[in-house]
C-alpha positions in Angstrom: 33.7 63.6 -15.3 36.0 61.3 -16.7 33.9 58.0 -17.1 35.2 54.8 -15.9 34.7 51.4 -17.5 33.3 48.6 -14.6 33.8 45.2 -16.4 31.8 42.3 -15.7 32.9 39.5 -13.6 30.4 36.1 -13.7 30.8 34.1 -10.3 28.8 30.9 -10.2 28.9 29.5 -7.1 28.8 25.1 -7.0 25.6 24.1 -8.3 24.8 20.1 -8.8 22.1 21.4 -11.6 22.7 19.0 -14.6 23.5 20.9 -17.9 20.7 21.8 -19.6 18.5 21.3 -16.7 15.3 23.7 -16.1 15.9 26.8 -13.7 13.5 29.3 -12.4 14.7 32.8 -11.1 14.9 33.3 -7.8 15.6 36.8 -8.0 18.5 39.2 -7.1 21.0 39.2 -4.3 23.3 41.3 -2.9 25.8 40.5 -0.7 29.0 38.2 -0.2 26.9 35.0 0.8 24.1 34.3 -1.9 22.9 31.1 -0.3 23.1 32.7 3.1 19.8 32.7 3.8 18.7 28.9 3.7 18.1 26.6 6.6 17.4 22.9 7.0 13.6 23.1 6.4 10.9 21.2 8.0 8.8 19.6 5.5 5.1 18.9 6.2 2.3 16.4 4.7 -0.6 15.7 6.8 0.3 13.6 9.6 4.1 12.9 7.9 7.1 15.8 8.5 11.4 15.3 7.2 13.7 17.4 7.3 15.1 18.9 4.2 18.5 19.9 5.2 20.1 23.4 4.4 22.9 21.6 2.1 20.4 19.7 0.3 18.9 23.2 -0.5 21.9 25.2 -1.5 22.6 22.4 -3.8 19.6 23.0 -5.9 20.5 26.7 -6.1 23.0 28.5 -9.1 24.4 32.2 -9.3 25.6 34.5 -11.8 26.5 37.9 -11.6 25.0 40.3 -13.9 24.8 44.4 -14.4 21.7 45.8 -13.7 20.0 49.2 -13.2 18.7 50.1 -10.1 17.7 53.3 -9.6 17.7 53.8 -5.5 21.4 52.6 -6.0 23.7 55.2 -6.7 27.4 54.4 -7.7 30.1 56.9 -7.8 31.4 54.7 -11.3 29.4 55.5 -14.0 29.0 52.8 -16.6 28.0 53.9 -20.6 28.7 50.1 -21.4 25.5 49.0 -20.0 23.5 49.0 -23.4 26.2 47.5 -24.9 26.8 44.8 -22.8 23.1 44.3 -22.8 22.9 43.9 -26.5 19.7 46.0 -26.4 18.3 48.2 -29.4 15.7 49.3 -27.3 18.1 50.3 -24.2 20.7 52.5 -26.4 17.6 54.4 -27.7 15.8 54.4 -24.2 18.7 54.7 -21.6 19.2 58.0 -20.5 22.9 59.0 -19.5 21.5 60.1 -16.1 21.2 56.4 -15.5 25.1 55.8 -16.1 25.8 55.8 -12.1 23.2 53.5 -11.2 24.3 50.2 -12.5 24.9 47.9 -9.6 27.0 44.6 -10.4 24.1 42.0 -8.9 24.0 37.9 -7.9 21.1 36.6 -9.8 20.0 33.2 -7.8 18.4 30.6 -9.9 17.0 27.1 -8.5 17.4 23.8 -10.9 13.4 22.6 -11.2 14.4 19.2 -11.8 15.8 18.8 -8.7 13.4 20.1 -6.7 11.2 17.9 -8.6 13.0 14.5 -7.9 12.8 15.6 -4.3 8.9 15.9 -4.0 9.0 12.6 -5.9 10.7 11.3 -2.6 8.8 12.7 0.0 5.5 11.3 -2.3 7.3 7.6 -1.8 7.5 8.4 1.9 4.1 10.5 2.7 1.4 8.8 0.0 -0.2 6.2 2.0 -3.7 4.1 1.0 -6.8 4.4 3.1 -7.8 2.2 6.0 -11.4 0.6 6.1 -12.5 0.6 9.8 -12.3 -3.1 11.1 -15.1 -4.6 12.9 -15.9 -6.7 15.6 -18.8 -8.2 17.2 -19.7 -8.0 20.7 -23.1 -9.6 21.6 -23.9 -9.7 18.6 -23.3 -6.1 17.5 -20.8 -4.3 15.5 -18.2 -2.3 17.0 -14.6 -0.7 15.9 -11.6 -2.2 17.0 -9.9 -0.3 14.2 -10.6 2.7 13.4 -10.4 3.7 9.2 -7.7 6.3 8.2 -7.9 8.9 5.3 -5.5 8.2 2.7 -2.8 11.0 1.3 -1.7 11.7 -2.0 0.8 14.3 -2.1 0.3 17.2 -5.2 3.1 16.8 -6.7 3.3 20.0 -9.5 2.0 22.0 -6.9 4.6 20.9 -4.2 7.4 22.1 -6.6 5.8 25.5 -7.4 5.4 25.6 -3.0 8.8 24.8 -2.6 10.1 27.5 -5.8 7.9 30.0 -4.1 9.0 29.8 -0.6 12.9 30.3 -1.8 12.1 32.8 -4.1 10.5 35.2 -0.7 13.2 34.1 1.3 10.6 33.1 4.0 11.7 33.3 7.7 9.3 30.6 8.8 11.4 27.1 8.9 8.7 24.7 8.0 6.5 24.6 5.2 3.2 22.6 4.3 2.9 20.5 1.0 -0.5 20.5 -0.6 -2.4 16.9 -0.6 -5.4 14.9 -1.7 -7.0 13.6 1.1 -8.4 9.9 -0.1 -11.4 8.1 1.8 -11.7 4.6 3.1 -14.3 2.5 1.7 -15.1 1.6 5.1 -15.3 4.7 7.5 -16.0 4.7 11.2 -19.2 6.7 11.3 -20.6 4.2 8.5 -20.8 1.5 10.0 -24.5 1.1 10.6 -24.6 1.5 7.4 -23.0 -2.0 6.7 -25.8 -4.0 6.9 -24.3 -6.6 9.7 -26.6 -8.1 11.4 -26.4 -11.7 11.8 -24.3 -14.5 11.3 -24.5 -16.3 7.8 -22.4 -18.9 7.9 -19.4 -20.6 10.2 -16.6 -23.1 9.0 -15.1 -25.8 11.7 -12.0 -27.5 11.5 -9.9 -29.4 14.1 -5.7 -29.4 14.3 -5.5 -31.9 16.8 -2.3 -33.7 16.8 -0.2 -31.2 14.9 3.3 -30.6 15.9 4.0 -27.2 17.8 5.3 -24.9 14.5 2.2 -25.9 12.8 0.1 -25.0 15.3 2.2 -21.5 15.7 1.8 -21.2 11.9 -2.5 -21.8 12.2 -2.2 -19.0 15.0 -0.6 -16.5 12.7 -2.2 -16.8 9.8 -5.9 -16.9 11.5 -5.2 -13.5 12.9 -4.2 -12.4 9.7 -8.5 -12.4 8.3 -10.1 -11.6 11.6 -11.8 -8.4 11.5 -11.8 -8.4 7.7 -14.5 -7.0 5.2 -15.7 -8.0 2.3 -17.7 -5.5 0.7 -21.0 -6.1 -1.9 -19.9 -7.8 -4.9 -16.3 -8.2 -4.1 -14.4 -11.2 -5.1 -12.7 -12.3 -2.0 -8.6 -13.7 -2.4 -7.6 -15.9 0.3 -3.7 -15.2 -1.0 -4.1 -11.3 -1.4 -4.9 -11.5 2.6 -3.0 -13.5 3.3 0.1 -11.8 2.0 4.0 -12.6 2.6 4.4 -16.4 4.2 8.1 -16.4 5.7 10.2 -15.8 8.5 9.9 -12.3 8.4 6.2 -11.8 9.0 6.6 -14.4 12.1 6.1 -17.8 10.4 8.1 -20.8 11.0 9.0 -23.9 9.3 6.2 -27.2 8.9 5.5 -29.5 6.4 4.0 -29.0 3.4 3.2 -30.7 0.0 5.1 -29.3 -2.7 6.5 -30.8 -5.7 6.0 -34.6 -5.5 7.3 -34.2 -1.6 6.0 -33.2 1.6 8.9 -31.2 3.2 9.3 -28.2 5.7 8.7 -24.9 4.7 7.7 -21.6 6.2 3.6 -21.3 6.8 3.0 -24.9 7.0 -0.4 -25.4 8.7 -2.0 -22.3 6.8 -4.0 -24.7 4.8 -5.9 -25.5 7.8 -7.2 -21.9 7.6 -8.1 -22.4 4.1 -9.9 -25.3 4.2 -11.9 -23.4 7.3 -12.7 -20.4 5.4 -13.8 -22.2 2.6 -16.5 -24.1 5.1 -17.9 -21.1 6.0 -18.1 -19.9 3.0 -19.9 -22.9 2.3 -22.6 -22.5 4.8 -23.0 -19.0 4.3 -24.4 -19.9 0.6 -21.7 -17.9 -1.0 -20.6 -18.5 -4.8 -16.9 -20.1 -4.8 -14.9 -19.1 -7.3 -11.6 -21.3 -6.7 -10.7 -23.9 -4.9 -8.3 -26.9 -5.3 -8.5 -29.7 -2.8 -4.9 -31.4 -1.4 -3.0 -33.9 -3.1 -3.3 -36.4 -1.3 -5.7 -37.2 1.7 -4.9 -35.1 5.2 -6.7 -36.2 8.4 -6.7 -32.5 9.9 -9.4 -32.1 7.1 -11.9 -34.5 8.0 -14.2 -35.1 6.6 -12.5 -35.5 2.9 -13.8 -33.4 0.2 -14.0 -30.2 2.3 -10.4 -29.3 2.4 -9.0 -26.1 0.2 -5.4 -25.9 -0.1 -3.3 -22.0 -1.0 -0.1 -22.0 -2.2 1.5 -18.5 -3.1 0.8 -17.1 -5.5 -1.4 -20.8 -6.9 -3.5 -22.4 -5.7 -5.9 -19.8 -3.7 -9.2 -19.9 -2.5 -11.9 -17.2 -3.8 -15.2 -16.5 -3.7 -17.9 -13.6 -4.1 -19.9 -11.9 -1.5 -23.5 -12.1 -3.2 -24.9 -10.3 -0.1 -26.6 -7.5 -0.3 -24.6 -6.4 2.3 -21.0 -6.4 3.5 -19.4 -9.6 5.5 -17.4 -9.5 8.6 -14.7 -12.6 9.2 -14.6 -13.2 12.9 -12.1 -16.2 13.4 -11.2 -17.7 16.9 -8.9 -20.9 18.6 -10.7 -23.1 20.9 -8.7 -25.7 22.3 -7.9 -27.4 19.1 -10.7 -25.9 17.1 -10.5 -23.4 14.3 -13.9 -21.3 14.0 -14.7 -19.1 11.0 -17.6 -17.0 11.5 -18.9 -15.1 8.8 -21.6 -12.0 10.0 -23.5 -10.1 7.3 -27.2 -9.4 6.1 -29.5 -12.3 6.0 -31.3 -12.1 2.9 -33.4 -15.3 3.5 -31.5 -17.3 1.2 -30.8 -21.3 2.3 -28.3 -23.3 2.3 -28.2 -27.1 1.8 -24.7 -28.8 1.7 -24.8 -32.6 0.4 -22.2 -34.8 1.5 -19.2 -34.8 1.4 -19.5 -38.3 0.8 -16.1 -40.6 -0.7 -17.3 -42.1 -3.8 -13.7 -44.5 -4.3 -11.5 -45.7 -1.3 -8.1 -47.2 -2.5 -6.0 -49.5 -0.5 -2.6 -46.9 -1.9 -5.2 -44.1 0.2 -6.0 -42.6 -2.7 -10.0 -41.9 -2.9 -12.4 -39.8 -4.4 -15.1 -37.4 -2.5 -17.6 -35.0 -3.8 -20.2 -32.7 -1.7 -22.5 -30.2 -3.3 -23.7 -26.8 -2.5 -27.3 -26.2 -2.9 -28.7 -22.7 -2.4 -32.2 -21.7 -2.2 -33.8 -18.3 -2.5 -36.8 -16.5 -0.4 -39.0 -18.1 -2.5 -37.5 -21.6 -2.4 -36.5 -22.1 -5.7 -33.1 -23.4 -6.7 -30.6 -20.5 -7.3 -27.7 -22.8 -8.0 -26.4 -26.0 -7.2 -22.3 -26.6 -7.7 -21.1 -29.7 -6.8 -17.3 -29.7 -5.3 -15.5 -32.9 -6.4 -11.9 -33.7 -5.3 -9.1 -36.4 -6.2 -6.6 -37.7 -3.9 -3.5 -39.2 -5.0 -1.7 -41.7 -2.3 0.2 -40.4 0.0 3.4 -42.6 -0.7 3.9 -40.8 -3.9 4.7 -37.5 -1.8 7.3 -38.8 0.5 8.5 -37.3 4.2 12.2 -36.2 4.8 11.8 -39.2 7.7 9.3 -42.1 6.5 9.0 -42.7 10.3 7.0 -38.9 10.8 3.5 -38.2 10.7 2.1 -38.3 6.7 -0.1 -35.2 8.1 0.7 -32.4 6.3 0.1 -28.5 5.5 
């Protein structure tokens, strides 16, 4: 038989791999369409699915034609080049002639890593998400979910690209496939909480808005909402600002005075010091250890009395303080008419509270003054367990002057 010489032809088809990239096999392929078999894939994580489109796919996927043996092929052109064009020792001493007609010219498929890897990255930017606590409410006088917590996800990401390799490599009929994931847990679940240890109220702040011009009052009403229902759990420093979070248009605040700079001018959020200064009573009155606090500038009659005012700025000033508890607190905030409640619900652990003042210690005729108030908490046993005493300096108000001298010197 007169033996005929097949030479090797190497077709890539369009690949987007980088060179030098990292490819993994994907096996053999025969056929005139080597990406013929992918599809726009459904892509699963938890409670999140995407699409991963069929050209997204075939753009992660290389070819190159190679000579192989395969012995259920049989090809009426032999080939004694094989070992050759192998550059194998091992196969010229191994490869029997009886072999020479079945080397089949074959598309080896190959998928770039890297890509495959950037992609998981994506879908872990779109599918991670952070646990929810519960959020609680109370209802005559007992706990009860208005919000119920949520697991957290944290997609696998080295497994997800060995999931993805694997399912190309089998050529998988099924059109979706399942991503591997952590699951995270809230702090706060919803069958723990009689576990929390709420069961009484501790403290409650008070503050009145009368007189304040319609965006301020807008502004008091968004921002309240923002802390009711929230938890503070044992030992945890609480942030007004961190809670508070983005003050702008955007997340539905509009424009009011506020001090800033040597001037009270508008800007978005003004009025959100009223919620301050509120929280801060209560945490006042609950006997809880304050951690920050600034007073205003200059003296504002929506925080009568003087001396009991907090001001937040983003990111500075803000207004912390520490739930000493031995159990968590629940912020339950509420409007009536032109009062702004705080109510703060946790486990009474017999402590007292004793607030002192505030009292003004220097009235100027500028209205500049000085006040001071002190917190005095006592334990079970009566004795002393601290005793910190708030003191606050006004400037005068004409030093922070109003776009129109002729408005209200009330401010944020």
């Amino acid at each position: 038989m007169i033996k005929l010489f097949l030479f090797l032809f190497v077709i890539a088809l369009p690949s987007m791999k980088p060179a030098g990239a990292e490819t993994v096999p994907l096996g053999s392929f025969a056929g005139d369409d080597p990406t013929g078999f992918v599809r726009d894939l459904t892509i699963n994580v938890g409670g999140f699915s995407t699409v991963l489109p069929a050209s997204e796919i075939a753009g992660w996927i290389s070819s190159k034609s190679d000579l192989d043996y395969n012995p259920s092929y049989r090809s009426e052109i032999e080939n004694d080049d094989f070992c050759k064009y192998k550059k194998s020792v091992v196969c010229a001493l191994t490869f029997s002639d009886k072999n020479d007609n079945h080397i089949q010219l074959a598309t080896h498929l190959y998928v770039d890593k890297d890509a495959v890897s950037r992609y998981v990255d994506d879908i872990a930017r779109q599918a991670d998400r952070d646990p929810v606590d519960a959020k609680l409410t109370i209802t005559d006088g007992r706990a009860s979910v208005f919000s119920l917590s949520q697991k957290g996800i944290k997609l696998d990401k080295t497994k997800s690209v060995t999931v993805l390799i694997d399912y190309l490599s089998k050529r998988q009929p099924d059109p979706s496939v399942s991503l591997p994931y952590v699951e995270k847990n809230p702090d706060i679940s919803t069958d723990s909480i009689d576990n929390l240890g709420i069961t009484s109220l501790i403290g409650e702040g008070h503050s009145d808005f009368r007189g304040s011009p319609r965006n301020r009052v807008f502004n008091i009403q968004v921002a309240t909402e923002r802390f009711n229902g929230v938890l503070i759990k044992p030992g945890e420093e609480f942030s007004f600002v961190k809670i508070l979070g983005p003050v702008d248009a955007e997340h539905g605040y509009l424009p009011e005075l506020v001090i800033k700079q040597n001037k009270t001018e508008p800007e978005f959020g003004g009025g959100i010091c009223q919620v301050s200064t509120t929280a801060f009573r209560a945490a006042i009155y609950s006997g809880l250890k304050i951690t920050e606090r600034v007073n205003h500038a200059y003296p504002v009659s929506y925080y009568d009395p003087q001396g009991m005012d907090a001001t937040v700025y983003i990111p500075q000033p803000d207004l912390r303080f520490i739930n000493d508890t031995p159990g968590y607190i629940l912020i339950q905030t509420k409007i009536s008419g032109t009062q702004l409640i705080f109510q703060f619900y946790g486990t009474d652990d017999g402590r007292k509270v004793n607030v002192i003042g505030p009292k003004i210690l220097e009235r100027n005729p500028d209205g500049s003054m000085k006040a001071t108030f002190t917190q005095q908490v006592f334990g079970t046993d009566g004795k002393l367990i601290r005793a910190d005493v708030f003191n606050s300096n006004y400037d005068s108000p004409s030093k922070y002057p109003h776009p129109d001298q002729t408005s209200s010197k009330k401010s944020r």
